[in-house]
PDB file of N, CA, C, O and CB in Angstrom:
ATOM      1  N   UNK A   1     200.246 127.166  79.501  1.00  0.00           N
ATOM      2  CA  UNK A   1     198.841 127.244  79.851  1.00  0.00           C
ATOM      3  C   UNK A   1     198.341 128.645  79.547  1.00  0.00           C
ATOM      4  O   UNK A   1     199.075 129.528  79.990  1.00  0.00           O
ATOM      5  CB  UNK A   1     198.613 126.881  81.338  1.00  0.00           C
ATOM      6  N   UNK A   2     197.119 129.104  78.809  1.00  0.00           N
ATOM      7  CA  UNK A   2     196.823 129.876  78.492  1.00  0.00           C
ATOM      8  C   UNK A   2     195.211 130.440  79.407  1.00  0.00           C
ATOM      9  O   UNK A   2     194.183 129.788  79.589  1.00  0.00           O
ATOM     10  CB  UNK A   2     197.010 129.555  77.190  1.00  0.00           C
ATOM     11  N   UNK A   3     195.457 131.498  79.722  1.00  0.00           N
ATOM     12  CA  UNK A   3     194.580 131.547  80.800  1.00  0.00           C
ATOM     13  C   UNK A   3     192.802 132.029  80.063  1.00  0.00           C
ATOM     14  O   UNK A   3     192.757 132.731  79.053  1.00  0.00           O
ATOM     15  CB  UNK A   3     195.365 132.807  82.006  1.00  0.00           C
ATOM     16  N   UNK A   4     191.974 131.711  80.498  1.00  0.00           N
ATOM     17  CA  UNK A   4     190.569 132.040  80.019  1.00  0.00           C
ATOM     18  C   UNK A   4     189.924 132.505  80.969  1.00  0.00           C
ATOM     19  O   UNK A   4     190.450 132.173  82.032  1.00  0.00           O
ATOM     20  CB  UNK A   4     189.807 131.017  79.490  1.00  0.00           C
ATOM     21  N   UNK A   5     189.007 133.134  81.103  1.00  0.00           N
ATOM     22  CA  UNK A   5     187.822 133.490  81.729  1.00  0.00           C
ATOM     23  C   UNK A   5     186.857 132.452  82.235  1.00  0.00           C
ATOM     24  O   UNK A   5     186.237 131.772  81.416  1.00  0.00           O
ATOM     25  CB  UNK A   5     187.187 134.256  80.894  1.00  0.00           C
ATOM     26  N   UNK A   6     186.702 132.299  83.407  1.00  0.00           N
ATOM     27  CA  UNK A   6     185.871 131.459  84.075  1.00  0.00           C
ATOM     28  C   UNK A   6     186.925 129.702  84.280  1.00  0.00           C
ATOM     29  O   UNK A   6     186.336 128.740  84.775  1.00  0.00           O
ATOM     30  CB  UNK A   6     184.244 131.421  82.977  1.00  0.00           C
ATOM     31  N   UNK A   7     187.643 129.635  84.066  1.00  0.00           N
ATOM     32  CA  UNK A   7     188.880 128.774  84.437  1.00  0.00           C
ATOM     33  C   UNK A   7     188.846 128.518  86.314  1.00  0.00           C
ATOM     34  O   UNK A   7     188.614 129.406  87.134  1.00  0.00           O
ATOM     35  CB  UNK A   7     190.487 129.782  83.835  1.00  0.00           C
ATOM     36  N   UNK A   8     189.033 127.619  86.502  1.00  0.00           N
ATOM     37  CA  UNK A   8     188.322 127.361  88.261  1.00  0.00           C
ATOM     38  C   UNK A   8     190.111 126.415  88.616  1.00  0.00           C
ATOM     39  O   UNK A   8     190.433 125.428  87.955  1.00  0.00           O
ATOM     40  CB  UNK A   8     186.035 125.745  88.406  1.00  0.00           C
ATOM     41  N   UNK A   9     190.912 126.937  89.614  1.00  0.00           N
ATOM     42  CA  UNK A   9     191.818 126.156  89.955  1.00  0.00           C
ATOM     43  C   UNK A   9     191.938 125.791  91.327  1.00  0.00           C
ATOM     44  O   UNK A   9     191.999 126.704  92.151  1.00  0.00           O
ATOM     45  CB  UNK A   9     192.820 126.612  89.544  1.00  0.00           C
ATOM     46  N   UNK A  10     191.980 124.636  91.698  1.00  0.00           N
ATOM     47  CA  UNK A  10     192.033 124.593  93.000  1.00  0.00           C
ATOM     48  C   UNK A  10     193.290 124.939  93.945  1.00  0.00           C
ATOM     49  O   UNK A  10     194.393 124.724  93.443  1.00  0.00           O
ATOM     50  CB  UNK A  10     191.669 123.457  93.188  1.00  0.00           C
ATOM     51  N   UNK A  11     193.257 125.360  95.026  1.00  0.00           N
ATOM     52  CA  UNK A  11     194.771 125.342  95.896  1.00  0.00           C
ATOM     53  C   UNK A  11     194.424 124.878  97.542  1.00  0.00           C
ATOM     54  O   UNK A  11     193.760 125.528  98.350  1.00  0.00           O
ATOM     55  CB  UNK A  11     195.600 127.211  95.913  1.00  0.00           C
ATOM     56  N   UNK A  12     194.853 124.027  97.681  1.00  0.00           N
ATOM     57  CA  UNK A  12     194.944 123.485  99.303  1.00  0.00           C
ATOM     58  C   UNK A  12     192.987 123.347  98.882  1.00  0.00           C
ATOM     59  O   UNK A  12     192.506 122.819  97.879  1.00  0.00           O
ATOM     60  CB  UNK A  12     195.790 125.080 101.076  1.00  0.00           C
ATOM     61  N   UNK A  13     192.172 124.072 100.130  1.00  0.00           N
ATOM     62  CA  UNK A  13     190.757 123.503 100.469  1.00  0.00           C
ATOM     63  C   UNK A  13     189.681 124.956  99.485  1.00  0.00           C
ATOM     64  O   UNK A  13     188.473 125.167  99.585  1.00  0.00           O
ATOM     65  CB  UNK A  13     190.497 123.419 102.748  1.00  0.00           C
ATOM     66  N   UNK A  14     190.639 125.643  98.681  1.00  0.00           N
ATOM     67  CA  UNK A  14     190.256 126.859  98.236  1.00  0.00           C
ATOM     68  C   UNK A  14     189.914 126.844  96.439  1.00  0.00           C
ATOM     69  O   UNK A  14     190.530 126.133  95.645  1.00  0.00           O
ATOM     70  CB  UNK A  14     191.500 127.870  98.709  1.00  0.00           C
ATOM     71  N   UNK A  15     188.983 127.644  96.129  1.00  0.00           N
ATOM     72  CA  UNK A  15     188.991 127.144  94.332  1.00  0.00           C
ATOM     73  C   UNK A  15     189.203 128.897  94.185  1.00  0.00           C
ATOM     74  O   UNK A  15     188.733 129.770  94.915  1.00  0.00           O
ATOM     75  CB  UNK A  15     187.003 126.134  93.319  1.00  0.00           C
ATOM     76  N   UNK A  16     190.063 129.039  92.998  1.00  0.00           N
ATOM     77  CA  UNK A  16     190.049 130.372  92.307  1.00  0.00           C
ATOM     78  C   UNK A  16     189.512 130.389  90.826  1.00  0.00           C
ATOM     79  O   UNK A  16     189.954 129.637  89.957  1.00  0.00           O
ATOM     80  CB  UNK A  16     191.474 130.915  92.299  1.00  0.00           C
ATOM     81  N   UNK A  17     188.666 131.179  90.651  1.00  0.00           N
ATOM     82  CA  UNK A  17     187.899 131.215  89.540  1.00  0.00           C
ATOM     83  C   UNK A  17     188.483 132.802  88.793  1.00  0.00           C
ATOM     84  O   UNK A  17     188.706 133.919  89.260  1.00  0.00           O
ATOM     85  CB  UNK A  17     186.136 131.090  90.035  1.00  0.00           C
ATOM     86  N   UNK A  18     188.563 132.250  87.550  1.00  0.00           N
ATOM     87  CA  UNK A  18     189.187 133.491  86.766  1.00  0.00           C
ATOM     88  C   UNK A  18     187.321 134.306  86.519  1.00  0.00           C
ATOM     89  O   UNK A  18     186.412 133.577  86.123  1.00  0.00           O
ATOM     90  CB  UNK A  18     190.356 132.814  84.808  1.00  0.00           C
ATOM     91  N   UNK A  19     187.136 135.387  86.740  1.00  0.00           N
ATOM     92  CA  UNK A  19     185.904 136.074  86.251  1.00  0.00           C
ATOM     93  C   UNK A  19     186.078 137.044  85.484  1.00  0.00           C
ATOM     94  O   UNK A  19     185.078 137.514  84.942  1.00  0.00           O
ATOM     95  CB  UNK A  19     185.140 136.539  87.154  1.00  0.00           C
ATOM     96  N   UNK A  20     187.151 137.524  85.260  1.00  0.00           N
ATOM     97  CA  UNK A  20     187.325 138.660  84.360  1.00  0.00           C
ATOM     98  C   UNK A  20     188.936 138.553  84.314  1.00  0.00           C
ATOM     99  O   UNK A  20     189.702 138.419  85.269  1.00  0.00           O
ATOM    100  CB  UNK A  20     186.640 140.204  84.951  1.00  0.00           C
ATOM    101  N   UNK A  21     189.233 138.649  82.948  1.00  0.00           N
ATOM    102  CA  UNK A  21     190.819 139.340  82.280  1.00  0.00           C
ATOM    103  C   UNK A  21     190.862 140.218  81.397  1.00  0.00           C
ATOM    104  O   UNK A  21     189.943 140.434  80.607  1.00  0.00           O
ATOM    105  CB  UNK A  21     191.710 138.458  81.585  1.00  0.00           C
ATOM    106  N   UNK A  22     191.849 140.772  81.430  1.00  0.00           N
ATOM    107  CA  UNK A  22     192.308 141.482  80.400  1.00  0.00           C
ATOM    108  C   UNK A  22     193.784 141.462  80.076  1.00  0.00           C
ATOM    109  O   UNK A  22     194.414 140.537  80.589  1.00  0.00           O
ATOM    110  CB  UNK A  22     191.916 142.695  80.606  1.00  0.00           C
ATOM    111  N   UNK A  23     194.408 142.261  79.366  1.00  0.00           N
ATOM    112  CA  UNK A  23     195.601 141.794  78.537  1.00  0.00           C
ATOM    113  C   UNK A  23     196.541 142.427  79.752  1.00  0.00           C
ATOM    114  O   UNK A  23     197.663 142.511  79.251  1.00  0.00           O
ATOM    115  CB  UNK A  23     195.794 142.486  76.714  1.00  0.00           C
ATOM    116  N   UNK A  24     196.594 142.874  81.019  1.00  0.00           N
ATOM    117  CA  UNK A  24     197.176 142.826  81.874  1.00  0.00           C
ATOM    118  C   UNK A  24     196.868 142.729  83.314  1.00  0.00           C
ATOM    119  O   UNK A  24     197.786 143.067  84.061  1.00  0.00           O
ATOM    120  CB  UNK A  24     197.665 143.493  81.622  1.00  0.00           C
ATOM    121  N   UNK A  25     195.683 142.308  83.901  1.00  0.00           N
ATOM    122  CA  UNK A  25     195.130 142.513  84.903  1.00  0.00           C
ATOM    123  C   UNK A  25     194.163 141.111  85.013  1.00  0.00           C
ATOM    124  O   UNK A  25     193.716 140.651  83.962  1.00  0.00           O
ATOM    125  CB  UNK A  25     194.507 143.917  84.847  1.00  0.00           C
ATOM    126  N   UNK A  26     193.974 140.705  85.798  1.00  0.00           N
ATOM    127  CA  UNK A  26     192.802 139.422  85.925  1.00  0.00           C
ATOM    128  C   UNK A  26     192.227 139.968  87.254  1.00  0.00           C
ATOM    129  O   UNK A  26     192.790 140.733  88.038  1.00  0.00           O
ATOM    130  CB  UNK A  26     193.480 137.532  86.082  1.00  0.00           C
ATOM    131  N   UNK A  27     190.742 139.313  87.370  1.00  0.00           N
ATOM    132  CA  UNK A  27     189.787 139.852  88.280  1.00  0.00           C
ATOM    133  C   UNK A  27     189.577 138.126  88.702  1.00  0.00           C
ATOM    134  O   UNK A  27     189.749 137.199  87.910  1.00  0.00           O
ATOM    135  CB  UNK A  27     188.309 140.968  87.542  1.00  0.00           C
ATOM    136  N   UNK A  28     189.310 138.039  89.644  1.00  0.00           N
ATOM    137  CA  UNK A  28     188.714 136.336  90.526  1.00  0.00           C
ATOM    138  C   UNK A  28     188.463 136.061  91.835  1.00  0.00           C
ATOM    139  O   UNK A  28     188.838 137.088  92.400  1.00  0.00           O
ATOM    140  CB  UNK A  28     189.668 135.191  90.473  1.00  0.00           C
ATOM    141  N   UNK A  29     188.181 135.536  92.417  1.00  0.00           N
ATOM    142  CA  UNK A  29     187.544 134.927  93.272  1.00  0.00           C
ATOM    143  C   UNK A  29     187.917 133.834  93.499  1.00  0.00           C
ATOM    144  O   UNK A  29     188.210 132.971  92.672  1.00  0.00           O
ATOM    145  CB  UNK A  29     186.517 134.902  93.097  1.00  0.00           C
ATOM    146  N   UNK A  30     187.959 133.716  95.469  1.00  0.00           N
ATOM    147  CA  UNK A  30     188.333 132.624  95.886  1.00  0.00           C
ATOM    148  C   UNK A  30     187.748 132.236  97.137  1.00  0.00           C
ATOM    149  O   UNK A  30     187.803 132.611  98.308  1.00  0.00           O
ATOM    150  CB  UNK A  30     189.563 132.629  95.904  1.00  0.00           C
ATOM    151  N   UNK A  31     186.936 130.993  96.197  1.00  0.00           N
ATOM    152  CA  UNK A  31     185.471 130.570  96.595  1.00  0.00           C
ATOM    153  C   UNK A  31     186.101 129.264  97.520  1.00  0.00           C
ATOM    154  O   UNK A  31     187.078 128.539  97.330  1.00  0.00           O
ATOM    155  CB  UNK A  31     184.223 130.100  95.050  1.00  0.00           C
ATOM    156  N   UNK A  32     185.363 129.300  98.303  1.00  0.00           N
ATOM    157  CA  UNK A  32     185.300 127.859  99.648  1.00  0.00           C
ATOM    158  C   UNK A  32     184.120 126.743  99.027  1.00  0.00           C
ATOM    159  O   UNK A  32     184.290 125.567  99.351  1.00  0.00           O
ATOM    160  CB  UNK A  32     184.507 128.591 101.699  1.00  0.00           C
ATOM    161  N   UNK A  33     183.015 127.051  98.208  1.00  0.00           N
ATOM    162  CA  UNK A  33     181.938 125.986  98.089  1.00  0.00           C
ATOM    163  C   UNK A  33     181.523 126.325  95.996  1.00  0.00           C
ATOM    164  O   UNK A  33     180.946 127.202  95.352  1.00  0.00           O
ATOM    165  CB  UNK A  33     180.228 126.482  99.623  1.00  0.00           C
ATOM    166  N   UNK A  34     181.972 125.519  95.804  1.00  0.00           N
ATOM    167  CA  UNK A  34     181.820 125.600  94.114  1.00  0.00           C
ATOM    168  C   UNK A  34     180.274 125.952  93.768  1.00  0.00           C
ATOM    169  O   UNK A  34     180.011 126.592  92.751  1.00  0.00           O
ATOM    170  CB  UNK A  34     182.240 123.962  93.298  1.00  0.00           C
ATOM    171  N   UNK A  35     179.512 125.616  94.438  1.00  0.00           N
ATOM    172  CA  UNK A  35     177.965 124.851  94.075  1.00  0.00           C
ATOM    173  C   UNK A  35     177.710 126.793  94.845  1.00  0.00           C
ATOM    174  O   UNK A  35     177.263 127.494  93.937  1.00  0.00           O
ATOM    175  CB  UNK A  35     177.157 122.617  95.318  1.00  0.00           C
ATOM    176  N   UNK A  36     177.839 127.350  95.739  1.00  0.00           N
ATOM    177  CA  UNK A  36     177.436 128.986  95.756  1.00  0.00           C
ATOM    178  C   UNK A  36     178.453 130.028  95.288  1.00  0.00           C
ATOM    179  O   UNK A  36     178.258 131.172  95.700  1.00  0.00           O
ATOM    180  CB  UNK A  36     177.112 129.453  97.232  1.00  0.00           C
ATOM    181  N   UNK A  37     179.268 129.865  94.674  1.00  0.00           N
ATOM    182  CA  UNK A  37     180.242 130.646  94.205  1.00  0.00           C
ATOM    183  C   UNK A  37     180.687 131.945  94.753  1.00  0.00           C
ATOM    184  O   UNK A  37     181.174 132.901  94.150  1.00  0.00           O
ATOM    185  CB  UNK A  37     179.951 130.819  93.107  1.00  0.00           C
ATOM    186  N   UNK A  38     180.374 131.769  96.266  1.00  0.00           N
ATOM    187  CA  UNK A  38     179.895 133.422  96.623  1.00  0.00           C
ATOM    188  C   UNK A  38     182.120 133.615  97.329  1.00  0.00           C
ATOM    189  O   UNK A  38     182.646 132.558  97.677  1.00  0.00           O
ATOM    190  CB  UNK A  38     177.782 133.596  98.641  1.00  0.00           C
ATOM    191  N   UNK A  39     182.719 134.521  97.380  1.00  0.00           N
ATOM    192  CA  UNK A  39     183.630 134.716  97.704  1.00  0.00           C
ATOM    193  C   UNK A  39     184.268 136.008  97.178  1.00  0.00           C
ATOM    194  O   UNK A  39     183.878 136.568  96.154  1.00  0.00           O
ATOM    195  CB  UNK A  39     184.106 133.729  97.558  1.00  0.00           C
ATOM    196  N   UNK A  40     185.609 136.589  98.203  1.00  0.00           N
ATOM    197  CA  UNK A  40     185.782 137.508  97.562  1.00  0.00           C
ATOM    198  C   UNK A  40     186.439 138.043  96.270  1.00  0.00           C
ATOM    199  O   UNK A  40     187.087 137.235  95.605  1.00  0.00           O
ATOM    200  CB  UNK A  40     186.017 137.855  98.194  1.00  0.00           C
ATOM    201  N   UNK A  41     186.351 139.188  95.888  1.00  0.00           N
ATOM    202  CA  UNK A  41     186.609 139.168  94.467  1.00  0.00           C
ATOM    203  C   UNK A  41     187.743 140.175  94.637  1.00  0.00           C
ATOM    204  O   UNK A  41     187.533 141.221  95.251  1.00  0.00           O
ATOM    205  CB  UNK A  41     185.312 139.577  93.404  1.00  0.00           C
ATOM    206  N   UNK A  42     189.463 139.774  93.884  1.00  0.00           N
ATOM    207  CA  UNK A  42     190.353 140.326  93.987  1.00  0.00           C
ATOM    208  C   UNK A  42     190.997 140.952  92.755  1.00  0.00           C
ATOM    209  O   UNK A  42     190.782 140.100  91.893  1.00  0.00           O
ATOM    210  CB  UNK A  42     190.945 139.623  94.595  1.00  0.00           C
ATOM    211  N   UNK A  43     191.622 141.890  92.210  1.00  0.00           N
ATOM    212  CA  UNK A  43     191.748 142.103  90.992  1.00  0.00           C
ATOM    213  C   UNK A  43     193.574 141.995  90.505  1.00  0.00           C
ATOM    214  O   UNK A  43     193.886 142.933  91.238  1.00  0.00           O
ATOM    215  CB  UNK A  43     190.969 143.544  90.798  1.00  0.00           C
ATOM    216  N   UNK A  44     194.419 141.738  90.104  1.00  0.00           N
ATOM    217  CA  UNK A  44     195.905 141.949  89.963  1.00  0.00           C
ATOM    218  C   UNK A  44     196.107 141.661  89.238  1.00  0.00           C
ATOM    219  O   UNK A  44     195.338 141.202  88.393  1.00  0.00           O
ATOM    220  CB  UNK A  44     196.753 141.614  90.549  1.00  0.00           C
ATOM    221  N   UNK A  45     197.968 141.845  89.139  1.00  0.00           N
ATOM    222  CA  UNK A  45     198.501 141.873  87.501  1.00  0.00           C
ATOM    223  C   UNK A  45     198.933 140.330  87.010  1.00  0.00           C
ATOM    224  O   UNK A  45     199.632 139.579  87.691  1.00  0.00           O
ATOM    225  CB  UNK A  45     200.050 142.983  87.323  1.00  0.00           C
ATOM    226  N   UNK A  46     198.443 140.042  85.843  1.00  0.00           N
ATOM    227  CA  UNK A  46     198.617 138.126  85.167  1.00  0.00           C
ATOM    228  C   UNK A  46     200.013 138.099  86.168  1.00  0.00           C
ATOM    229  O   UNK A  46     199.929 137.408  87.183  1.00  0.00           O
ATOM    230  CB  UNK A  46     199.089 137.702  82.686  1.00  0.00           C
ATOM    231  N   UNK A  47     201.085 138.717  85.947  1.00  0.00           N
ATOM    232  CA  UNK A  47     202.316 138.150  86.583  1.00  0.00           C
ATOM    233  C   UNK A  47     201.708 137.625  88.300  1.00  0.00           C
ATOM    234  O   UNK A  47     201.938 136.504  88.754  1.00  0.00           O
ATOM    235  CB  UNK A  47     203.717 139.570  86.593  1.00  0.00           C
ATOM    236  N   UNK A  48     201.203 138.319  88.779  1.00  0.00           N
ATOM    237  CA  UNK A  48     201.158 138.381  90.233  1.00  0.00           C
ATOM    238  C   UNK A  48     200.287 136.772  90.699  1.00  0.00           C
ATOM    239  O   UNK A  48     200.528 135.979  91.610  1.00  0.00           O
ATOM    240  CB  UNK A  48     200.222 140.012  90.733  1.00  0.00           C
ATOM    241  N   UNK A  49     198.976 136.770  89.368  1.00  0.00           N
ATOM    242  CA  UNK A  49     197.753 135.393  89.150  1.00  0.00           C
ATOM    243  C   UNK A  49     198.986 134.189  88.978  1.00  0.00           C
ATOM    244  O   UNK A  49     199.005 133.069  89.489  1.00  0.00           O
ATOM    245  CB  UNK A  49     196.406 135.540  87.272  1.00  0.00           C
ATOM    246  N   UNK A  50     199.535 134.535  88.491  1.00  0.00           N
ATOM    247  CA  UNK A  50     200.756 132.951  87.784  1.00  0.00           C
ATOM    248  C   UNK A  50     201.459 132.890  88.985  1.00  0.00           C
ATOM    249  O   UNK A  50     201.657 131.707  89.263  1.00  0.00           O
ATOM    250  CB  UNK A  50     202.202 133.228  86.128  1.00  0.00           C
ATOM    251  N   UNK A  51     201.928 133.655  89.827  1.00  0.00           N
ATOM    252  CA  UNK A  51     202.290 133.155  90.875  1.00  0.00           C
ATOM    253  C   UNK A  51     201.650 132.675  91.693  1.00  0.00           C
ATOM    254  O   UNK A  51     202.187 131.878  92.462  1.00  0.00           O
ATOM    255  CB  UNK A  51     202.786 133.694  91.315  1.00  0.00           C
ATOM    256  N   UNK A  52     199.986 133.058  91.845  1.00  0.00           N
ATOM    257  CA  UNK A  52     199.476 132.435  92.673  1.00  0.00           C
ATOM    258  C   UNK A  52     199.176 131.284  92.691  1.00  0.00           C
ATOM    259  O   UNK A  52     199.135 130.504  93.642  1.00  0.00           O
ATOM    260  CB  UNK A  52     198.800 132.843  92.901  1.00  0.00           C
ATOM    261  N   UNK A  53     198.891 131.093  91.335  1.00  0.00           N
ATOM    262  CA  UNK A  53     197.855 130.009  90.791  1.00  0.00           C
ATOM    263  C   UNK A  53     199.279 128.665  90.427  1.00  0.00           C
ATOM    264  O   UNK A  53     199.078 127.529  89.999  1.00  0.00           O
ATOM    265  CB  UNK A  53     196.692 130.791  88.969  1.00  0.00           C
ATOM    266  N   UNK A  54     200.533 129.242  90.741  1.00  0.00           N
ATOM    267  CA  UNK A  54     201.866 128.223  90.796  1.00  0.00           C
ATOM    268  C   UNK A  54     201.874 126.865  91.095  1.00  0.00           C
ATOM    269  O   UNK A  54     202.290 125.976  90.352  1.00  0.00           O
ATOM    270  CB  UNK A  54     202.753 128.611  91.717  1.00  0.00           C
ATOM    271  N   UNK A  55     201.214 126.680  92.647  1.00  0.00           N
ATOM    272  CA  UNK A  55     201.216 125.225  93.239  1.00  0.00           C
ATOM    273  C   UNK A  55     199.617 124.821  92.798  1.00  0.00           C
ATOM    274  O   UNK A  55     199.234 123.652  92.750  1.00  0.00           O
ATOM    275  CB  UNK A  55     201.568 125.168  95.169  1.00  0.00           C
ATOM    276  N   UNK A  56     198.829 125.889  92.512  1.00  0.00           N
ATOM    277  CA  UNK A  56     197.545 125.115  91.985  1.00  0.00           C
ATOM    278  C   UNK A  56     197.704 124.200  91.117  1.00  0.00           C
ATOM    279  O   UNK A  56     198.814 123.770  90.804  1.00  0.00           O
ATOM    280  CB  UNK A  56     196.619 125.868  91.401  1.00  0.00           C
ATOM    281  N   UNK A  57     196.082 123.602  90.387  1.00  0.00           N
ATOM    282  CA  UNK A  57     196.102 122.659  89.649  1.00  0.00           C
ATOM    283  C   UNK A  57     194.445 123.164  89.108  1.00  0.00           C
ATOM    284  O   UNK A  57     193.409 123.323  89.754  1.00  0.00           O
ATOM    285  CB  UNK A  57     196.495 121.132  90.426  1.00  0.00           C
ATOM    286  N   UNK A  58     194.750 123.317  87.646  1.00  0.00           N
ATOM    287  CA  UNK A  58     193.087 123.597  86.740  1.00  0.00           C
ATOM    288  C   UNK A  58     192.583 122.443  86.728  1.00  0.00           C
ATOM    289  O   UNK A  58     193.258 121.488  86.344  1.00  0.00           O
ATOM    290  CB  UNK A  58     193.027 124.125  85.031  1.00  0.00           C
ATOM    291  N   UNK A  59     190.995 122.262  87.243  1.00  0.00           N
ATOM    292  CA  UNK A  59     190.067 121.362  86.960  1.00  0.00           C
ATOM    293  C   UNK A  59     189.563 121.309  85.565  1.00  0.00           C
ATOM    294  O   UNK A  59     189.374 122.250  84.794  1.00  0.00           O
ATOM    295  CB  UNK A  59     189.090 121.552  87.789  1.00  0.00           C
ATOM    296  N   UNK A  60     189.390 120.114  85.390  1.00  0.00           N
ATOM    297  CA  UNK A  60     188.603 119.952  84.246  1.00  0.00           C
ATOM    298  C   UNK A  60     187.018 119.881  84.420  1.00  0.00           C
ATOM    299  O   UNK A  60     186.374 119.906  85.470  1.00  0.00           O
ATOM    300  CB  UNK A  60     189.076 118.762  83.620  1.00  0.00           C
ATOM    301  N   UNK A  61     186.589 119.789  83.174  1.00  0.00           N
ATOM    302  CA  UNK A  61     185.039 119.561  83.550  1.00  0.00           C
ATOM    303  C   UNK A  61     184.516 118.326  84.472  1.00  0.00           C
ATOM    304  O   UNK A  61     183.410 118.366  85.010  1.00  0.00           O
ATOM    305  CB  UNK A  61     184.292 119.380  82.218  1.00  0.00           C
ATOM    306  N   UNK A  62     185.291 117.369  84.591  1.00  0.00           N
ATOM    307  CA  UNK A  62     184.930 116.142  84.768  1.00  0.00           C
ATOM    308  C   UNK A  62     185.363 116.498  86.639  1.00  0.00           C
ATOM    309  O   UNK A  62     184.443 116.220  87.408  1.00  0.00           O
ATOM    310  CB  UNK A  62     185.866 114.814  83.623  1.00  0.00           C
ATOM    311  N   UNK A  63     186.116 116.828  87.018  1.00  0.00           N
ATOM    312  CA  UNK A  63     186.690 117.306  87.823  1.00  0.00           C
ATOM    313  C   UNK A  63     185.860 118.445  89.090  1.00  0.00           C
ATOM    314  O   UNK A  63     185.809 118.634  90.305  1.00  0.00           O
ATOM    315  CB  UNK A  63     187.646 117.775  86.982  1.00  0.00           C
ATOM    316  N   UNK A  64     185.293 118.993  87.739  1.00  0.00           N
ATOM    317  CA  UNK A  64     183.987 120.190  88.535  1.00  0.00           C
ATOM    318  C   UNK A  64     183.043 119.627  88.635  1.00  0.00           C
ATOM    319  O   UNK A  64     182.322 119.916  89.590  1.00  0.00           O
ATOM    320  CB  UNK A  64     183.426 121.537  87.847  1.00  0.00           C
ATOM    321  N   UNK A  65     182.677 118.717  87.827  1.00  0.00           N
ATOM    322  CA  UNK A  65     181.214 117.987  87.889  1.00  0.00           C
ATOM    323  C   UNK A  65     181.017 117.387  89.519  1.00  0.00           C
ATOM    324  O   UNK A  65     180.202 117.718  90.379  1.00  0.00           O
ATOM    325  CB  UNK A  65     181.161 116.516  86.613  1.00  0.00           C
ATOM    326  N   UNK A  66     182.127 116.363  89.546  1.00  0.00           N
ATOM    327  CA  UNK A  66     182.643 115.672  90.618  1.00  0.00           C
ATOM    328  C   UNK A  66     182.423 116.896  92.217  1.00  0.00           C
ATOM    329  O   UNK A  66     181.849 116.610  93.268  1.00  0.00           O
ATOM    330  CB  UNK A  66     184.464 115.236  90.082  1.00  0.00           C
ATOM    331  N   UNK A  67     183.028 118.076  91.891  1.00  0.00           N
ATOM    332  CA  UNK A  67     183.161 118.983  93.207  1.00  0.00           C
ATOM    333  C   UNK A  67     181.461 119.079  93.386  1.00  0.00           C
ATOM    334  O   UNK A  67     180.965 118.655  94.429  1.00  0.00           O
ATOM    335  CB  UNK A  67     184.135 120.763  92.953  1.00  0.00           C
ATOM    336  N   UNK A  68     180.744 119.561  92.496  1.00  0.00           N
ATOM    337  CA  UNK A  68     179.559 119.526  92.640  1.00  0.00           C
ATOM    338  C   UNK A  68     179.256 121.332  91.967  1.00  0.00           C
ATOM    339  O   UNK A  68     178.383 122.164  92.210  1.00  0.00           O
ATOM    340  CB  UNK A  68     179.186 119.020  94.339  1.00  0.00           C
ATOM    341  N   UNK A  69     180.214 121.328  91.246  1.00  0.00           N
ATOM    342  CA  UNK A  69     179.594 122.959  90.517  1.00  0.00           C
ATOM    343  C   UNK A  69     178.578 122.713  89.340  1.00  0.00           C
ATOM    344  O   UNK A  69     178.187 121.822  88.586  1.00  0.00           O
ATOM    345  CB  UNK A  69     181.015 124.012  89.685  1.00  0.00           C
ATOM    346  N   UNK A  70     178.437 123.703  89.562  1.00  0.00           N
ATOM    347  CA  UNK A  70     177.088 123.943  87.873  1.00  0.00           C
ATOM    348  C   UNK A  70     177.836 124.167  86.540  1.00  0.00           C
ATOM    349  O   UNK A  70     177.812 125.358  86.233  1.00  0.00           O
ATOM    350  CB  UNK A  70     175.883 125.742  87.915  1.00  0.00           C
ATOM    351  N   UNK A  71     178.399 123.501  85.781  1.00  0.00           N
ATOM    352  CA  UNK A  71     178.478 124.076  84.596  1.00  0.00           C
ATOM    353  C   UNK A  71     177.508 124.061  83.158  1.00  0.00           C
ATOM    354  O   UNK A  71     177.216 122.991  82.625  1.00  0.00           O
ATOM    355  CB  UNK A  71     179.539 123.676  84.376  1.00  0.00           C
ATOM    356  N   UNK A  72     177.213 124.923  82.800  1.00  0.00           N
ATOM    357  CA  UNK A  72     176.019 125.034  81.689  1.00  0.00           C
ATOM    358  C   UNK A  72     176.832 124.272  80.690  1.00  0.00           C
ATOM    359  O   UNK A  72     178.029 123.999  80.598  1.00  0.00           O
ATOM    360  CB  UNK A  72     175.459 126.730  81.121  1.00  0.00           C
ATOM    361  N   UNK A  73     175.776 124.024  79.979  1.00  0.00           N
ATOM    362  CA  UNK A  73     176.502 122.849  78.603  1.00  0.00           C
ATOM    363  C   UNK A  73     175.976 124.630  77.679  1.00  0.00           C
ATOM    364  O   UNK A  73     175.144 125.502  77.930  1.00  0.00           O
ATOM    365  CB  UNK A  73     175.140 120.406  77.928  1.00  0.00           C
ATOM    366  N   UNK A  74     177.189 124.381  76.408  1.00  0.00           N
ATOM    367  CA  UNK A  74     177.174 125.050  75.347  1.00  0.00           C
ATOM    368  C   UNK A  74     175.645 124.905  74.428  1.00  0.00           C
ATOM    369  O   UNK A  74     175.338 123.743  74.158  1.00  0.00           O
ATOM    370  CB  UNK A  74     178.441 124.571  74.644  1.00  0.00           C
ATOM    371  N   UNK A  75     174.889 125.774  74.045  1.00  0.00           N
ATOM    372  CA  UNK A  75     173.840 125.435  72.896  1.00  0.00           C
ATOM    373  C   UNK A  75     174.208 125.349  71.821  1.00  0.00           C
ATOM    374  O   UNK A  75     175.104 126.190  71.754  1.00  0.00           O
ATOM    375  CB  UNK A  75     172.890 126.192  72.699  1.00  0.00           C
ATOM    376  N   UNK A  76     174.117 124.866  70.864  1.00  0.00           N
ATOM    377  CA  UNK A  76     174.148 125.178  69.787  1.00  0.00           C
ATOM    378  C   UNK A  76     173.622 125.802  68.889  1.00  0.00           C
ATOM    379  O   UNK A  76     174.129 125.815  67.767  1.00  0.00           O
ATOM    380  CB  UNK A  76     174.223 124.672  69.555  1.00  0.00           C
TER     381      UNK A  76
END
């Protein structure tokens, strides 16, 4: 699994949203309500995110739609 920016995983009643990476560090948030995204924002090293994000599971779009988040459609 290759990690991206803005990637939303759920764990137990909690969603973690990737908001920022870089080639050793990820920045995210771990939001209680998809639809206000408001939560706090933690920063650590990819090794430390892969452990967290271990027993999680990445939503798909179909998946977020369902939770009730906003995702913008691409323009062309």
């Amino acid at each position: 699994m290759k990690l991206q920016q803005g990637q939303i995983w759920k764990l137990n009643d909690e969603y973690i949203r990737v908001v920022h990476l870089e080639r050793l560090m990820v920045g995210y948030k771990i939001i209680k309500d998809l639809q206000t995204k408001q939560g706090p924002h933690h920063e650590v090293t990819k090794k430390e995110f892969c452990r967290l994000v271990k027993k999680a599971s990445l939503l798909s779009s179909e998946e977020l739609q369902e939770a009730g988040a906003f995702i913008p459609t691409p323009t062309p």
